[in-house]
N, CA and C atoms as a LAMMPS dump frame, in Angstrom:
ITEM: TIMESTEP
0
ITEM: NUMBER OF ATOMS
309
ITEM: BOX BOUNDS ff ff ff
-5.0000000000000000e+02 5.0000000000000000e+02
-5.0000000000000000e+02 5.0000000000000000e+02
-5.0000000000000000e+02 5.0000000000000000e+02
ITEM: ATOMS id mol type element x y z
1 1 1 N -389.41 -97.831 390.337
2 1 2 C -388.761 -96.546 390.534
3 1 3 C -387.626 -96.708 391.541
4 2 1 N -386.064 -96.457 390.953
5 2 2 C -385.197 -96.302 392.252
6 2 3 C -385.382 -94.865 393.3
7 3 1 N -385.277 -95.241 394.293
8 3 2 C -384.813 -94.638 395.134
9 3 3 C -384.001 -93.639 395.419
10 4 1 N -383.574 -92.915 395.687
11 4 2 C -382.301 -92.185 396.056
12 4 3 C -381.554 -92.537 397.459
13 5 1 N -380.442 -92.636 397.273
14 5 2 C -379.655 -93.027 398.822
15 5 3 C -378.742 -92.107 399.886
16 6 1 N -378.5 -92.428 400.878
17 6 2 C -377.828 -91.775 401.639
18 6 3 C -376.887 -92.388 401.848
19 7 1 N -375.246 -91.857 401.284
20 7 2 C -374.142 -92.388 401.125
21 7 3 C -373.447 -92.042 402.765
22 8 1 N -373.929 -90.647 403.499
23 8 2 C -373.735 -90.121 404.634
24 8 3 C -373.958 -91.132 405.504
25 9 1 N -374.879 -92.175 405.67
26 9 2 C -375.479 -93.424 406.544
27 9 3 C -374.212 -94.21 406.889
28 10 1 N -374.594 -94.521 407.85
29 10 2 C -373.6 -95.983 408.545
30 10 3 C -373.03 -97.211 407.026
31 11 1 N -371.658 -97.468 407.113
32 11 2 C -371.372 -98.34 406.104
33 11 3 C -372.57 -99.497 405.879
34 12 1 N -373.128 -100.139 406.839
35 12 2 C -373.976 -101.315 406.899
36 12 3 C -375.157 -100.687 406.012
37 13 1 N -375.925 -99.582 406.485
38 13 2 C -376.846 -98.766 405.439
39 13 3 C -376.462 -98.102 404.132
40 14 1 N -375.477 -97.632 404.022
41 14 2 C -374.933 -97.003 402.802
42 14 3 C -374.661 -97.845 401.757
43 15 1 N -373.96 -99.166 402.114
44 15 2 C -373.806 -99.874 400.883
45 15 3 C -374.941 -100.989 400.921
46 16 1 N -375.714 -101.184 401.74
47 16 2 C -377.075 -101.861 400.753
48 16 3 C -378.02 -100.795 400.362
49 17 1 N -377.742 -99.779 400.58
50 17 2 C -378.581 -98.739 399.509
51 17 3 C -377.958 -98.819 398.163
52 18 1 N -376.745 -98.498 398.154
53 18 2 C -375.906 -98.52 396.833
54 18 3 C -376.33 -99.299 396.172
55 19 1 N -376.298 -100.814 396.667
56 19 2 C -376.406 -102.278 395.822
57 19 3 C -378.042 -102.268 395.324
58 20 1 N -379.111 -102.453 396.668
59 20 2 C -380.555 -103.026 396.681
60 20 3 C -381.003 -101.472 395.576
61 21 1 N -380.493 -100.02 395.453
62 21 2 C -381.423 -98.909 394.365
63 21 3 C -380.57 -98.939 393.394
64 22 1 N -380.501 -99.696 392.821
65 22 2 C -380.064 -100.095 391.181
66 22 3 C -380.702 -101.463 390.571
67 23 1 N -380.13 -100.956 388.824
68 23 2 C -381.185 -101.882 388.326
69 23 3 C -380.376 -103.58 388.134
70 24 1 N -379.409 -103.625 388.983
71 24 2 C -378.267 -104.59 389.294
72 24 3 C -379.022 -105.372 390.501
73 25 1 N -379.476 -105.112 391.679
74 25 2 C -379.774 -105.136 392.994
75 25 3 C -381.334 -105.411 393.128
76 26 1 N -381.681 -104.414 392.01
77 26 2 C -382.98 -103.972 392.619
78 26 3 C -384.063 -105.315 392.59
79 27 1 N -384.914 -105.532 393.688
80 27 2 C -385.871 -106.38 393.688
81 27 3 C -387.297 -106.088 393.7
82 28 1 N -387.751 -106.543 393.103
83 28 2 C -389.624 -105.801 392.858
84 28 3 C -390.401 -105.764 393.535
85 29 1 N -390.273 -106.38 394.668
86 29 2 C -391.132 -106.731 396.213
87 29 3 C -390.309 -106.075 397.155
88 30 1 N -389.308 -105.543 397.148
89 30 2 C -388.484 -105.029 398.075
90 30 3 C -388.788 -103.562 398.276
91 31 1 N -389.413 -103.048 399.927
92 31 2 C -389.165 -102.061 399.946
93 31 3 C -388.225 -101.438 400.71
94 32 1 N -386.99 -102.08 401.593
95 32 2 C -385.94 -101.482 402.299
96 32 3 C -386.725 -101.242 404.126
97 33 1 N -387.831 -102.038 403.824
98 33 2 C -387.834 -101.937 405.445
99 33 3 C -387.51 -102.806 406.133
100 34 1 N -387.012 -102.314 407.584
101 34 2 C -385.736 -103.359 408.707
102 34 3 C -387.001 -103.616 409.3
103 35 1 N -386.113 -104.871 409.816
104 35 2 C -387.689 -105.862 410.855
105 35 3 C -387.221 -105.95 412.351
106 36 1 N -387.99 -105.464 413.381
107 36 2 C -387.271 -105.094 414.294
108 36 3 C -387.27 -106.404 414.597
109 37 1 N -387.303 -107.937 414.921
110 37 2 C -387.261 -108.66 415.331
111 37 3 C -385.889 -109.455 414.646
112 38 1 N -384.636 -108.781 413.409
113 38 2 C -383.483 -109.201 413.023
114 38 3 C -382.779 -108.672 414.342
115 39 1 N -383.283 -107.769 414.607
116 39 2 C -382.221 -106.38 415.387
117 39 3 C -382.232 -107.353 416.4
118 40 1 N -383.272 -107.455 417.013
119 40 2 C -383.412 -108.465 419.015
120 40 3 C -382.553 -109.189 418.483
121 41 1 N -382.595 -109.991 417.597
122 41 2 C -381.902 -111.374 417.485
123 41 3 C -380.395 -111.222 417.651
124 42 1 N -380.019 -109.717 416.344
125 42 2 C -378.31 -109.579 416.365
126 42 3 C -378.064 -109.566 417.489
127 43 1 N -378.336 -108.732 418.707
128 43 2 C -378.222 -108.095 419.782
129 43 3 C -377.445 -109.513 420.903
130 44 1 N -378.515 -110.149 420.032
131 44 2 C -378.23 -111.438 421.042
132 44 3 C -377.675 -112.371 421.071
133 45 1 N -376.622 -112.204 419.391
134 45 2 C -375.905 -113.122 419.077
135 45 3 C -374.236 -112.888 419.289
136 46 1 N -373.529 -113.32 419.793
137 46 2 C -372.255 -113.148 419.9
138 46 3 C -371.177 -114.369 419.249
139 47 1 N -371.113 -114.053 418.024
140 47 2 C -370.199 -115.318 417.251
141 47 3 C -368.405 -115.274 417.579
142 48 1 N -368.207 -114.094 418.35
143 48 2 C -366.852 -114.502 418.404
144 48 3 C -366.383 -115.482 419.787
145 49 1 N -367.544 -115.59 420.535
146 49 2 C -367.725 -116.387 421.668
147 49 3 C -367.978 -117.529 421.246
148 50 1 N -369.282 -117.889 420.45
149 50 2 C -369.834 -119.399 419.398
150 50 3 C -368.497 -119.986 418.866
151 51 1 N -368.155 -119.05 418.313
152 51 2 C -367.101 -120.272 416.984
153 51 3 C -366.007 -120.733 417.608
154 52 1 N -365.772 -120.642 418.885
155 52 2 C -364.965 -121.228 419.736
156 52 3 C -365.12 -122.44 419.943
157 53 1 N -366.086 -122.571 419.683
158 53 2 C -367.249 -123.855 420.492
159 53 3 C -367.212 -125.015 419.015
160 54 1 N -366.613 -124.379 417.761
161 54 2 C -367.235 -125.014 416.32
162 54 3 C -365.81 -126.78 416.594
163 55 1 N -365.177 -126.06 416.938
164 55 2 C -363.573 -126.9 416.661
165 55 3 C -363.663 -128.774 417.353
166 56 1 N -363.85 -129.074 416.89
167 56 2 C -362.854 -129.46 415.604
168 56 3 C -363.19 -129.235 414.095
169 57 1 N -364.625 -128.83 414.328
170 57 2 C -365.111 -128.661 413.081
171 57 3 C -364.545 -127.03 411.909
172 58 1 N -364.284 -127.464 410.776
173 58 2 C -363.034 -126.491 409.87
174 58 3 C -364.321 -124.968 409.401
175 59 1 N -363.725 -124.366 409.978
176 59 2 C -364.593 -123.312 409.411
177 59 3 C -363.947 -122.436 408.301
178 60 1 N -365.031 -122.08 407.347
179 60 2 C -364.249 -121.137 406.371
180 60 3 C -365.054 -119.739 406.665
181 61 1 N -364.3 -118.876 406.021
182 61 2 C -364.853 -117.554 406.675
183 61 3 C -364.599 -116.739 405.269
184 62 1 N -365.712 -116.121 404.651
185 62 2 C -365.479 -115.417 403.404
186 62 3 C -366.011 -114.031 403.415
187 63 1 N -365.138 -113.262 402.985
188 63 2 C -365.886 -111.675 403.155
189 63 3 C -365.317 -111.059 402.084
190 64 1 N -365.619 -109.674 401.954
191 64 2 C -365.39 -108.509 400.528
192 64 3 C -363.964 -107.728 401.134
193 65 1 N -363.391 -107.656 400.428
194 65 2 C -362.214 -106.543 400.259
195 65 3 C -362.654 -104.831 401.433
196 66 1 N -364.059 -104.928 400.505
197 66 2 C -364.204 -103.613 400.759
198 66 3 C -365.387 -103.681 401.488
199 67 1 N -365.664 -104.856 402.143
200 67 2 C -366.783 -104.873 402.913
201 67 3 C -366.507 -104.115 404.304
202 68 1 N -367.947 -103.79 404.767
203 68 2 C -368.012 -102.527 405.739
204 68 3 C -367.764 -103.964 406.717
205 69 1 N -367.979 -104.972 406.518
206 69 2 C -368.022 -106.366 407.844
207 69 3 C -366.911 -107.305 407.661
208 70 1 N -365.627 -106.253 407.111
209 70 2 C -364.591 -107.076 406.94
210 70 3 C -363.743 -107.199 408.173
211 71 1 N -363.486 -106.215 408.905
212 71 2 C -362.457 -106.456 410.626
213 71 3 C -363.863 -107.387 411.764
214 72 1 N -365.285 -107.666 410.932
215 72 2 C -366.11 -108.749 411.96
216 72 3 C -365.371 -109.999 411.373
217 73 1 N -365.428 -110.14 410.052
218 73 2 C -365.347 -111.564 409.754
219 73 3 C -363.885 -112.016 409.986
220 74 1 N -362.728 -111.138 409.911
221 74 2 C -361.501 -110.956 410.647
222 74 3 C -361.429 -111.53 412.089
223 75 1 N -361.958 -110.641 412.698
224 75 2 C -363 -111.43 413.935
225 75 3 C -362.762 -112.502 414.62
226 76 1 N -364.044 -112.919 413.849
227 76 2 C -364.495 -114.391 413.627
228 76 3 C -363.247 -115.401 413.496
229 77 1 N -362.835 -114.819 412.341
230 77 2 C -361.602 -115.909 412.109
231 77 3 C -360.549 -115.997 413.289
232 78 1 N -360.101 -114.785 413.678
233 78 2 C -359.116 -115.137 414.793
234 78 3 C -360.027 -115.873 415.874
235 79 1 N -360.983 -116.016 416.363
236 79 2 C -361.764 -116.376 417.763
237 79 3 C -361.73 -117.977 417.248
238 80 1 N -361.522 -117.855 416.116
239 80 2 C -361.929 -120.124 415.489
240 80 3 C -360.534 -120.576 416.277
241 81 1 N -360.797 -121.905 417.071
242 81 2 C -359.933 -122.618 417.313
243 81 3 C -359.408 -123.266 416.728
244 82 1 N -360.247 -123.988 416.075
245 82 2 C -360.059 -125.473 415.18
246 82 3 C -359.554 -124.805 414.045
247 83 1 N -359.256 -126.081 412.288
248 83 2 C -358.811 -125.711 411.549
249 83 3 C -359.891 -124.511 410.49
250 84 1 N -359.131 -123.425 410.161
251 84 2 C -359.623 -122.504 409.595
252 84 3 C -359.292 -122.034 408.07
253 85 1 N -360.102 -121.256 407.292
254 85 2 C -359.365 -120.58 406.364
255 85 3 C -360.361 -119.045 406.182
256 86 1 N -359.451 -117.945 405.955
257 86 2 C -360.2 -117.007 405.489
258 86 3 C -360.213 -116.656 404.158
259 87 1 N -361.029 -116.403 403.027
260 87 2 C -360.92 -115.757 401.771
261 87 3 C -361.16 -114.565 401.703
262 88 1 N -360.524 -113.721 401.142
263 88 2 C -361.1 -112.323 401.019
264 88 3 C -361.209 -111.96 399.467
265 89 1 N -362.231 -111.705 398.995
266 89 2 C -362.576 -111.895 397.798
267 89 3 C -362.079 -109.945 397.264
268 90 1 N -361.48 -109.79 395.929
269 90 2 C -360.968 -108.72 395.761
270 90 3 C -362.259 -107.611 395.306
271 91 1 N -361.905 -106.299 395.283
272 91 2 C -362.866 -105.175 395.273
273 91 3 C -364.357 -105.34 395.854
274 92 1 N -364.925 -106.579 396.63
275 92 2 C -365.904 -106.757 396.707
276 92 3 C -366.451 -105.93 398.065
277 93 1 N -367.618 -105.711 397.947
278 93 2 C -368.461 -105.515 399.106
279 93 3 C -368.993 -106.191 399.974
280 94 1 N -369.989 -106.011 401.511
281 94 2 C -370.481 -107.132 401.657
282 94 3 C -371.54 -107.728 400.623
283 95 1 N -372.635 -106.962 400.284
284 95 2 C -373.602 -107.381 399.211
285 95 3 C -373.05 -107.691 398.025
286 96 1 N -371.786 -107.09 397.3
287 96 2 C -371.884 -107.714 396.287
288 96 3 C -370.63 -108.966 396.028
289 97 1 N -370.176 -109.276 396.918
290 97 2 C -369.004 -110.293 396.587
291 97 3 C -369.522 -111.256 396.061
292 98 1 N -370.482 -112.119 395.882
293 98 2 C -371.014 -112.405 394.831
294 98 3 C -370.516 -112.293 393.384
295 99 1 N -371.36 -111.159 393.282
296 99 2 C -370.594 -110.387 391.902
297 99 3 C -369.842 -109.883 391.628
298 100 1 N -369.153 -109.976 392.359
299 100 2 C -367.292 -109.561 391.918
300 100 3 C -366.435 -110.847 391.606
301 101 1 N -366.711 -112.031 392.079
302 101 2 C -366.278 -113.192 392.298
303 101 3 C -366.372 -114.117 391.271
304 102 1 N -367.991 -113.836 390.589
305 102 2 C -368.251 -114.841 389.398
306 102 3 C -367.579 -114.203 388.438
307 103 1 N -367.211 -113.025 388.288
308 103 2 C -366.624 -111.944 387.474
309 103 3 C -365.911 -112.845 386.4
């Protein structure tokens, strides 16, 4: 049974509702609950400080058009010292660039 979503929610919640309550997304063991022990972790991660640290090593950096985590991975890319590239994959989301890509 899908779900119904809340498009009103934070971009990060709104579009993995969109993607994960369809029959595109949807997974059979999945029930949409957050684990509070991802959250401690984000909290505690700061990658635009890290990837400073990557260089000399070449980082690539790939994100969605229309992803809600597209000015992070933007980000990211400006904070890389070393050699870089960014892709931005067209109409995609964060969840589904994937599938916009194999298109």
């Amino acid at each position: 049974m899908m779900m119904p979503y809340d498009l009103s929610a934070p971009p990060a919640i709104s579009e993995g509702d969109a993607y994960y309550h369809t029959k595109r997304g949807a997974l059979p063991r999945w029930h949409g609950w957050g684990v509070s022990w991802s959250l401690e972790g984000w909290a505690k991660f700061h990658p635009y400080q890290d990837v400073a640290h990557f260089a000399p090593t070449a980082l690539l950096v790939v994100t969605g058009e229309k992803a809600w985590s597209r000015d992070i991975a933007k980000g990211l890319y400006d904070a890389a010292n070393g050699p870089k590239q960014i892709h931005i994959v067209a109409k995609a989301g964060h969840r589904s660039f994937f599938a916009e890509y194999l298109k």
